[in-house]
C-alpha positions as CSV (number, residue, x, y, z in Angstrom):
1,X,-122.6,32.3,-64.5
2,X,-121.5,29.6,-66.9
3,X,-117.8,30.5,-67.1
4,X,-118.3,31.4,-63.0
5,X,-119.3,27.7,-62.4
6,X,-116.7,26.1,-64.9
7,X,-114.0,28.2,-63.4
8,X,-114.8,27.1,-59.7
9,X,-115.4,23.5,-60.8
10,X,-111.6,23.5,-62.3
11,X,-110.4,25.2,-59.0
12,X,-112.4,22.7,-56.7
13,X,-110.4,20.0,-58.8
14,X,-114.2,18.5,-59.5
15,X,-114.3,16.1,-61.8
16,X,-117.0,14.1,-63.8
17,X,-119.1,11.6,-62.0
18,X,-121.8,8.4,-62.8
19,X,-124.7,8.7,-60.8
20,X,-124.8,6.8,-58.3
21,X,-128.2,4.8,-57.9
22,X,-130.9,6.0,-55.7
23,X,-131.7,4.6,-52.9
24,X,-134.8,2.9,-54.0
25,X,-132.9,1.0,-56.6
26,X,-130.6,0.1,-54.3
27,X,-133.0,-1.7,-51.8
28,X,-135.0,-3.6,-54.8
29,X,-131.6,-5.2,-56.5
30,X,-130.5,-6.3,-52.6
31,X,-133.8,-7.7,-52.2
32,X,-133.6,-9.5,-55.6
33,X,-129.9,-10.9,-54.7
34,X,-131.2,-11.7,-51.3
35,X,-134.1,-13.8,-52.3
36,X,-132.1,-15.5,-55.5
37,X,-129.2,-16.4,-52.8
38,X,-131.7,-18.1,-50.6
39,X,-133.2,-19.9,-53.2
40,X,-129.7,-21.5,-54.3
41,X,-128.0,-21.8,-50.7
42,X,-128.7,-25.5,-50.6
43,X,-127.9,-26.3,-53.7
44,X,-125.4,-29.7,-54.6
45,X,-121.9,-29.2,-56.4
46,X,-124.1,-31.7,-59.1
47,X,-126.8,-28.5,-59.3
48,X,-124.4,-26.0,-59.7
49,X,-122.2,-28.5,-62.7
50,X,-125.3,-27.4,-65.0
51,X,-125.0,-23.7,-64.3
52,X,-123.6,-21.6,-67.5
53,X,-123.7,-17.6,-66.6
54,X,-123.0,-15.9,-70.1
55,X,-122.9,-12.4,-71.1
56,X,-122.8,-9.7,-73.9
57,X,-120.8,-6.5,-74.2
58,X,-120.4,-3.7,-76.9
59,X,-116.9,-2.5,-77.2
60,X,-117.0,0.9,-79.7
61,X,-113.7,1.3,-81.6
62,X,-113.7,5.1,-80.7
63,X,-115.2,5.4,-77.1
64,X,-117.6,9.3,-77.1
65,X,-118.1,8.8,-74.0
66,X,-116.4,10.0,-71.3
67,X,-113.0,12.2,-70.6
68,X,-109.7,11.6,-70.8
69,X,-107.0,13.6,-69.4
70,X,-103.0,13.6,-70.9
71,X,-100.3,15.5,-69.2
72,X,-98.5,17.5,-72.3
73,X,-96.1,19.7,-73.4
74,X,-97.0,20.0,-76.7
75,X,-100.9,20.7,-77.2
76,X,-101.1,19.1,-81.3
77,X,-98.1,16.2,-80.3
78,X,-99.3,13.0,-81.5
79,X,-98.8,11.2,-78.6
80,X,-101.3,14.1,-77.0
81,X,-103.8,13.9,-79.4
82,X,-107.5,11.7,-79.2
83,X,-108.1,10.6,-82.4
84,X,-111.5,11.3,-83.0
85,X,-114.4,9.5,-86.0
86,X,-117.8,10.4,-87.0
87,X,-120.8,8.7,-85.1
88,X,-118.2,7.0,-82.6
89,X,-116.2,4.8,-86.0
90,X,-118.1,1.6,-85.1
91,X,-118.4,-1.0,-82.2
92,X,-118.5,-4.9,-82.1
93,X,-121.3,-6.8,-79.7
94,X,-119.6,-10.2,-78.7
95,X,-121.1,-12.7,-76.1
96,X,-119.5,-15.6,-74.0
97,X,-120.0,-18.0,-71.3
98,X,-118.5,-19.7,-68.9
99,X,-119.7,-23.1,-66.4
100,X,-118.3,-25.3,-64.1
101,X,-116.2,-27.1,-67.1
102,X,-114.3,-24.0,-68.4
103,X,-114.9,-21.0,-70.7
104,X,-116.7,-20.9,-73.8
105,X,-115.9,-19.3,-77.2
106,X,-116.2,-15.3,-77.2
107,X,-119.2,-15.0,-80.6
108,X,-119.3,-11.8,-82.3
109,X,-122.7,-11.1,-82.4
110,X,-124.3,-9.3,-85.3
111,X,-127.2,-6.2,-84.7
112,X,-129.1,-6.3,-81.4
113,X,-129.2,-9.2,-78.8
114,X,-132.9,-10.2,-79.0
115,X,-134.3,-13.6,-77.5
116,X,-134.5,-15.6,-81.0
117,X,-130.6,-14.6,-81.6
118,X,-129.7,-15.3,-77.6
119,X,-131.1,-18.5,-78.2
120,X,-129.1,-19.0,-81.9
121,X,-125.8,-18.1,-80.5
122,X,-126.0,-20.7,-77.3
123,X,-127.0,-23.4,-80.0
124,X,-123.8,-22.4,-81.2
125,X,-122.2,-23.9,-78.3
């Protein structure tokens, strides 16, 4: 059934997919944006001036994750060829910012984002 199922997914041209949210998820975060966009709709250019919106990101040096497709000739050509590492060879966390007056410096961040280290690195800035 396996090889029945791979077989028809490769003819179907199916490919991998995210799943999507459910519906239910869906209605709560429109609700939450609905309700935080009301809130701020009358808000002065002066409010908004003291507005930073900062974020972190991982970025893995070896993504394990996910597919990727080459067109080849040659199955063991280099340029064909994922390079591949043990335990996904390491990732780097960074965190910026950005406000009204520009951008702010992109901080490496070192093991997990926790409150007491969110709060260290925007002393930083």
């Amino acid at each position: 059934m396996e090889e029945y199922s791979r077989g028809k997914a490769t003819a179907d041209k199916s490919t991998g997919r995210m799943p999507k949210l459910d519906s239910r998820q869906k209605r709560s975060l429109k609700r939450i944006r609905n309700r935080w966009c009301k809130a701020h709709k009358d808000w002065r250019i002066a409010q908004w001036k003291e507005v930073v919106y900062s974020d972190e990101s991982t970025f893995t040096l070896f993504p394990t994750t996910g597919r990727v497709y080459v067109w080849r000739k040659e199955a063991y050509d280099l340029d064909c060829l994922k390079p591949t590492v043990k335990h996904g060879g390491g990732s780097v966390m960074v965190w910026g910012a950005i406000s009204w007056y520009g951008v702010g410096p992109i901080i490496a961040v070192k093991g997990t984002m926790k409150a007491d280290h969110y709060r260290d690195v925007e002393n930083q800035v």
